[in-house]
C-alpha positions as MATLAB code, in Angstrom:
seq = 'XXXXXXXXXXXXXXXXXXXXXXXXXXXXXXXXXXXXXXXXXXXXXXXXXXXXXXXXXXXXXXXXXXXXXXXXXXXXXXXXXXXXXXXXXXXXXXXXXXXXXXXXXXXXXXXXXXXXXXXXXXXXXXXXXXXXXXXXXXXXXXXXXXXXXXXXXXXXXXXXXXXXXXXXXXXXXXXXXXXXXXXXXXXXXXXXXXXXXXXXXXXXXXXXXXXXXXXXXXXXXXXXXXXXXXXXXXXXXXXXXXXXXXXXXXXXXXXXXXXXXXXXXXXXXXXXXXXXXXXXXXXXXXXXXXXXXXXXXXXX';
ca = [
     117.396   74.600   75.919;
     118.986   78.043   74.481;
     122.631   78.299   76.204;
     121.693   81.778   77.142;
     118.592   80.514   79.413;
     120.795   77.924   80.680;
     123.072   80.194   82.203;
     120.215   82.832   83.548;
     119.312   79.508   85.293;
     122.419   78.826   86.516;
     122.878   82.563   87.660;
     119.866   82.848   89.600;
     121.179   79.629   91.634;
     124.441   81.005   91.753;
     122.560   84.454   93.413;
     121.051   82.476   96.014;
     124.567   80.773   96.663;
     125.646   84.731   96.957;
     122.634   86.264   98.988;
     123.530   83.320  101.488;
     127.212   84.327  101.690;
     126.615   87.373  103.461;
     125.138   85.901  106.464;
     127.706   82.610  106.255;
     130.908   84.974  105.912;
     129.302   87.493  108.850;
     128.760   84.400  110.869;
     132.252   83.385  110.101;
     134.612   86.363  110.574;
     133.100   87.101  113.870;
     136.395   88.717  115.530;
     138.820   87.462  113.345;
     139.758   89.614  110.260;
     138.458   90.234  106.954;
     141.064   89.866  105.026;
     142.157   86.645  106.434;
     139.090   84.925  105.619;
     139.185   86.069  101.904;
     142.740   84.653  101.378;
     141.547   81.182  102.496;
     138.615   81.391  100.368;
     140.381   82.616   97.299;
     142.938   79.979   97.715;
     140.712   76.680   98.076;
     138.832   78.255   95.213;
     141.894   78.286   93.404;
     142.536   74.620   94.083;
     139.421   72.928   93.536;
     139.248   75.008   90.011;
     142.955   74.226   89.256;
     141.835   70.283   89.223;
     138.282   70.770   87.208;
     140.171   73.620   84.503;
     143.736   71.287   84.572;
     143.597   70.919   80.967;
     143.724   74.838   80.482;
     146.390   75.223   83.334;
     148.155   72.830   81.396;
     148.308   75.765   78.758;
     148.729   78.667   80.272;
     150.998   81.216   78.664;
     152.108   84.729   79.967;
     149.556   86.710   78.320;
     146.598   84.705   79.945;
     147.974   84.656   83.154;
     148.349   88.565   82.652;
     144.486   89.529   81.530;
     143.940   86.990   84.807;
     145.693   88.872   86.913;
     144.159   92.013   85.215;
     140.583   90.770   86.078;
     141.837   89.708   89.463;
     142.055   94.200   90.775;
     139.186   95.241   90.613;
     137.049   91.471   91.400;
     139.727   91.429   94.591;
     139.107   95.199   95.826;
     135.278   94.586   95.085;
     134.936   91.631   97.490;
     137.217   92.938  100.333;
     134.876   96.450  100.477;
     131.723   94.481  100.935;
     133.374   92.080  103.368;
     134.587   95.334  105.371;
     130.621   96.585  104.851;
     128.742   93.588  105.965;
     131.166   94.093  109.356;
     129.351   97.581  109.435;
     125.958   96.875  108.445;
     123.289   93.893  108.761;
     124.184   91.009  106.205;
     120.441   91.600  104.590;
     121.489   95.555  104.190;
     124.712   95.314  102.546;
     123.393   92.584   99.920;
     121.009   94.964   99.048;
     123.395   97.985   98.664;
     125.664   95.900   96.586;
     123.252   95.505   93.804;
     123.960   99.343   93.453;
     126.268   98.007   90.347;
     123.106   97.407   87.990;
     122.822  101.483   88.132;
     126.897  101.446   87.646;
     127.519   99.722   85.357;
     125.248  101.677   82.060;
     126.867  105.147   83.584;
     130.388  103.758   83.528;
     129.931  102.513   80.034;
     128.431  105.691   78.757;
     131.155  108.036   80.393;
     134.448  105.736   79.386;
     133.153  103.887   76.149;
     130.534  106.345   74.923;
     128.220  102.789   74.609;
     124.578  103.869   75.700;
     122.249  100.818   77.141;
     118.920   99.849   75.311;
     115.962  102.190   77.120;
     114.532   99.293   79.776;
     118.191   99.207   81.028;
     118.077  102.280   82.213;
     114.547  102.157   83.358;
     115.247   99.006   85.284;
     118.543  100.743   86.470;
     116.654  103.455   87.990;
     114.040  101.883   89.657;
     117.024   99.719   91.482;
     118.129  103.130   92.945;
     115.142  103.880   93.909;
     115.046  100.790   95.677;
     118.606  101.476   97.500;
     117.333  104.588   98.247;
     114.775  103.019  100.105;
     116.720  100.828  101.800;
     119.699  102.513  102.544;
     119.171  106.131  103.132;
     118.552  106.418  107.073;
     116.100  108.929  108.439;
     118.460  111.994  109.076;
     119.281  111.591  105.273;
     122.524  110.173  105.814;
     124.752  106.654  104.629;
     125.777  104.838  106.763;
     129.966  103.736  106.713;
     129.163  100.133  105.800;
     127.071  100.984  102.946;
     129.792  103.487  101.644;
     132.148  100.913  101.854;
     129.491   97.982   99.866;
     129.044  101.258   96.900;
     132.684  101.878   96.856;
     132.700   97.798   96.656;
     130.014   97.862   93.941;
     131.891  100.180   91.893;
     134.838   97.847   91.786;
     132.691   94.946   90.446;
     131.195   97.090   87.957;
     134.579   97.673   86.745;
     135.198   93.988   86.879;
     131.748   92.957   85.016;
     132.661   95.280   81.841;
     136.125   94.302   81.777;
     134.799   90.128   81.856;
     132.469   91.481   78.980;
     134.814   92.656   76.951;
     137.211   89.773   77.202;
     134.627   86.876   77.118;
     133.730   88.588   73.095;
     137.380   88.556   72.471;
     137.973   84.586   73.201;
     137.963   81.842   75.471;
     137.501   83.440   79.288;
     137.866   79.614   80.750;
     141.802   79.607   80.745;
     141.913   82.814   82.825;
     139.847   81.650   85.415;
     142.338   79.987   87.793;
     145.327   82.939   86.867;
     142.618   85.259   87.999;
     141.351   83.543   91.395;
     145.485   83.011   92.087;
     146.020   86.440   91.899;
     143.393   87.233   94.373;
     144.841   84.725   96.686;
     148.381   86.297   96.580;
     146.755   89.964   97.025;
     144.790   88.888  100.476;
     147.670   86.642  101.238;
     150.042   90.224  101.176;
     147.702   92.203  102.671;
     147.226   89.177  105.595;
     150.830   89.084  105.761;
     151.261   93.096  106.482;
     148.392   93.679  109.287;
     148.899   93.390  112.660;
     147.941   90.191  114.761;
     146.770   88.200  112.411;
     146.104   84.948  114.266;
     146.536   83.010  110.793;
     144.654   79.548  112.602;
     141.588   80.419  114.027;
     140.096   77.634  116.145;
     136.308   78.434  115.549;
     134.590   75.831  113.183;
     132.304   78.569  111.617;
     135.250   80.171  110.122;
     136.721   77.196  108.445;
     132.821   76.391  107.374;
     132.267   79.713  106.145;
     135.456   79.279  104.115;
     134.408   75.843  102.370;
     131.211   77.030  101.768;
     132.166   80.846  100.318;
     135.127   79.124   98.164;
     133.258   76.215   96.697;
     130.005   77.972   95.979;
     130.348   81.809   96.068;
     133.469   81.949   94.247;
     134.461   78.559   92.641;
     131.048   78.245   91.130;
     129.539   81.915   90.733;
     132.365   83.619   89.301;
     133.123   80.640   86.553;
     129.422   80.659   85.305;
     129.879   84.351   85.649;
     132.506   84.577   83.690;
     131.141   82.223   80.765;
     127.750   82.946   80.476;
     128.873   86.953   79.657;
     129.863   85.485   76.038;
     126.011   84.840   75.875;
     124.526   87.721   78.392;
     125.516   91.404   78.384;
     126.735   92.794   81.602;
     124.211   94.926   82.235;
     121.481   92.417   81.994;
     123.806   89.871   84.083;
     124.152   92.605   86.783;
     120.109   93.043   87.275;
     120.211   89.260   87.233;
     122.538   89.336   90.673;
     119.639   91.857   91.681;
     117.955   88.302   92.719;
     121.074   87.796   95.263;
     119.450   90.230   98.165;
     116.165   88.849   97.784;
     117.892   85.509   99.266;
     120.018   87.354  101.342;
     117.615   89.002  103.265;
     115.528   85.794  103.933;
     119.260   83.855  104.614;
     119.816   86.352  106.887;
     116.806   86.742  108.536;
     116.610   82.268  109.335;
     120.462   82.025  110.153;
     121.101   85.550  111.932;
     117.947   86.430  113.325;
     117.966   89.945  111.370;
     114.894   91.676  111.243;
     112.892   91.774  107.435;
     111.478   95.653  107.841;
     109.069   97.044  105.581;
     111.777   99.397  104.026;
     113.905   96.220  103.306;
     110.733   94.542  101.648;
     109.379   98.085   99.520;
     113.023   98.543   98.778;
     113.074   94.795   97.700;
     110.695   94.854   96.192;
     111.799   97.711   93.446;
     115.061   95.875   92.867;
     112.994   92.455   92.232;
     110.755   94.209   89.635;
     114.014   96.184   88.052;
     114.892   92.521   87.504;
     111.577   92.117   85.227;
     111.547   95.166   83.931;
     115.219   94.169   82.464;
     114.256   90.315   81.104;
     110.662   91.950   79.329;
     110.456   91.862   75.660;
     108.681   94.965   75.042;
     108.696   97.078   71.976;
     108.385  100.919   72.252;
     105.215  102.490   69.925;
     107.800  103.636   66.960;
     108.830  100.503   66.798;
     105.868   98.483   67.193;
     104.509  100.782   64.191;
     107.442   99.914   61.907;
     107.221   96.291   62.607;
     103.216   95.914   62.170;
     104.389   97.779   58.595;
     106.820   95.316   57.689;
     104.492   92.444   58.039;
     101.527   93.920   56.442;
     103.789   94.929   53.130;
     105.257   91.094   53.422;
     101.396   89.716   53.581;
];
């Protein structure tokens, strides 16, 4: 098997591992705070990939442990908006909204790098916002404050995604993996440290659950096959990819919360899932089907 459908494989698990994590980390902060739970997350992350990556911790140098740290911003601010949305918003909603990064991500590109995406990106980028339109737009034509924080969120892991990109084609991304998830333990830890109240040993079981479960599979795994399989993928195709992660989310939701599946969360769903297809096709457009039917005529 290619190494490039190896790691769509390994994505699409790693989605469903994601669409669950809504529902597990809603279920989990209950009344304790956000921020909290996303320091003890990032830091048994950072521990169980410390032991699997020890020969590359072994060799870390300053300028790794700086483009880790430089990943570490906008993956860290990313994460904490969402968490603050699905505290807003049903868990099935926000993992819907965050896929709003597939339409980010080509704009962002084109307005900082001046890099336009191949045609079906954009076609598959619009008919995800069409989707979140769907979805999220309430009747009164307004947003509501916990999908304004998961867009804000997005925005930050579209930033994240072309910055993983660009460093994965420069070299090796495995050494910065555990610099990067240590960083985003010491920013939660800092931000933990500075709010008021914070009862740092919560005594219900779901939380510490919800932890083991978001740090092992959600981040530990995820964000490493992330992180690799962009040397093989381009980030807009691996950010329709995550498009899969609501689809699971809304069904995770709907068995371990109880949240209703609407038909606005199953036509708006249902967009997203085809801008997914629409993004994986091999189709040619008519110039270019033209010219290639050419070519192999003049070879025969």
């Amino acid at each position: 098997m290619e190494k490039r459908n190896l790691f769509l494989i390994l994505l699409i698990l790693g989605t469903a591992f994601w669409g669950i994590s809504f529902s597990v980390t809603k279920l989990a902060i209950g009344q304790n705070q956000p921020v909290l739970f996303l320091c003890y997350r990032f830091m048994l992350a950072t521990m169980v990939l410390s032991v699997i990556f020890w020969r590359q911790v072994k060799k870390l140098n300053l300028a790794i442990i700086k483009t880790g740290a430089s990943l570490a911003i906008p993956l860290v601010l990313g994460i904490y908006l969402q968490t603050l949305g699905i505290t807003h918003t049903s868990a099935s909603q926000c993992s819907f909204v965050a896929g709003i990064t597939v339409v980010m991500i080509p704009l962002i590109k084109l307005i900082i790098y001046r890099k336009s995406a191949p045609l079906k990106i954009w076609i598959a980028a619009f008919t995800a916002l069409v989707g979140l339109f769907v979805i999220s737009i309430t009747d009164n034509l307004k947003i509501g404050t916990g999908d304004l924080y998961t867009i804000v969120g997005a925005f930050c892991f579209a930033i994240y995604l072309i910055q993983i990109e660009k460093e994965s084609k420069a070299g090796d991304i495995v050494p910065t993996i555990v610099p990067m998830f240590a960083t985003c333990a010491i920013l939660t830890f800092l931000l933990a440290l500075f709010q008021n109240g914070t009862v740092w040993i919560p005594q219900e079981h779901t939380f510490w659950a919800g932890i083991i479960f978001c740090a092992l599979f959600s981040t530990a795994y995820m964000y490493t096959i992330s992180n690799i399989s962009q040397k093989y993928i381009s980030a807009e195709r691996v950010s329709i990819i995550y498009l899969f992660e609501p689809v699971f989310g809304a069904f995770a939701a709907h068995f371990i919360l109880g949240e209703e599946i609407t038909s606005r969360l199953l036509m708006g769903g249902g967009l997203i899932f085809m801008a997914t297809l629409i993004s994986e096709l091999k189709w040619k457009m008519p110039r270019q089907m033209a010219i290639s039917s050419l070519s192999k005529w003049k070879k025969d």
